[in-house]
N, C-alpha and C positions, 0 to 999 in steps of 0.2 A: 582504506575502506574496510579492512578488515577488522581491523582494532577497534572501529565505532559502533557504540550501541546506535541501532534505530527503532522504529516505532512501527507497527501496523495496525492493522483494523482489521477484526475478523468477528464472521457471525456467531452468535454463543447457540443459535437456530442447529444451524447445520454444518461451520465449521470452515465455511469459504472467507475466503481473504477476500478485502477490497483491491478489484481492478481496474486499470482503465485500459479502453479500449479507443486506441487513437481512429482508429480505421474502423464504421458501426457498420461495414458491409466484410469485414471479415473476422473470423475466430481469435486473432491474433489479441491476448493481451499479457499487462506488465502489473508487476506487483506494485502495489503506491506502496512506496515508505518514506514517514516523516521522521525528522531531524530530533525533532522537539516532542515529547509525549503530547506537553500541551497543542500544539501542532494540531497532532491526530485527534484531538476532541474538538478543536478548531471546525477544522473539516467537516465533521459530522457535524457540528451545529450548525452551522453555514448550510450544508445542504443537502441532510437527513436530519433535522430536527426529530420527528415525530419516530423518529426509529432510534434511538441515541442508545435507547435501554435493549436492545438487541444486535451492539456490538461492544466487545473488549478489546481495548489497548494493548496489544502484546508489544514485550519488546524483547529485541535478537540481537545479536550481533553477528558481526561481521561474517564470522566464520560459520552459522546458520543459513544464513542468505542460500547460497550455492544448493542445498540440499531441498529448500525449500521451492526455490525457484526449478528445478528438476522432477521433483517428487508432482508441485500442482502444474508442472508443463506451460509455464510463464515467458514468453519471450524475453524479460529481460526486465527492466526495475523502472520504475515513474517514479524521480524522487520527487517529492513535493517541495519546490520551493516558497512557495510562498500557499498558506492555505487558505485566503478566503479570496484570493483573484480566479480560480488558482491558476497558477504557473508550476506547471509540472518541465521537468527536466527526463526523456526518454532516453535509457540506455540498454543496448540489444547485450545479448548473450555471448555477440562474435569475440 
């Protein structure tokens, strides 16, 4: 995991990553990172169309992740397996 580039979504607005939040009755959420750049524009056209122009593609690698996921206080990574089902894969920080 560390050696691989990934993909995320963040607003060019104010600078927040895209999260998901498995549980809508608690604070808890996970960074989505896709596999594929294409992927991550996948996603947003799937479903954020009309906002597409108010996020950029960043991509990180592996040795990023940890600083990121600390720094905005992310339980832990949604990777996106498949983006227009989607089928996210949850992994916690333990």
């Amino acid at each position: 995991m560390l050696h691989q580039v990934y993909h995320i979504l963040r607003s060019k607005q104010d600078g927040q990553y895209i999260a998901a939040h498995p549980d809508p009755d608690s604070p808890t959420q996970y960074l989505l990172l896709f596999s594929e750049y294409a992927d991550a524009l996948s996603y947003l056209n799937k479903y954020a169309q009309e906002l597409v122009d108010r996020f950029t593609v960043e991509s990180i690698s592996g040795t990023q992740l940890k600083g990121i996921l600390q720094r905005w206080s992310f339980a832990g990574i949604g990777l996106v397996k498949d983006p227009l089902l989607p089928r996210i894969e949850f992994l916690g920080l333990d």
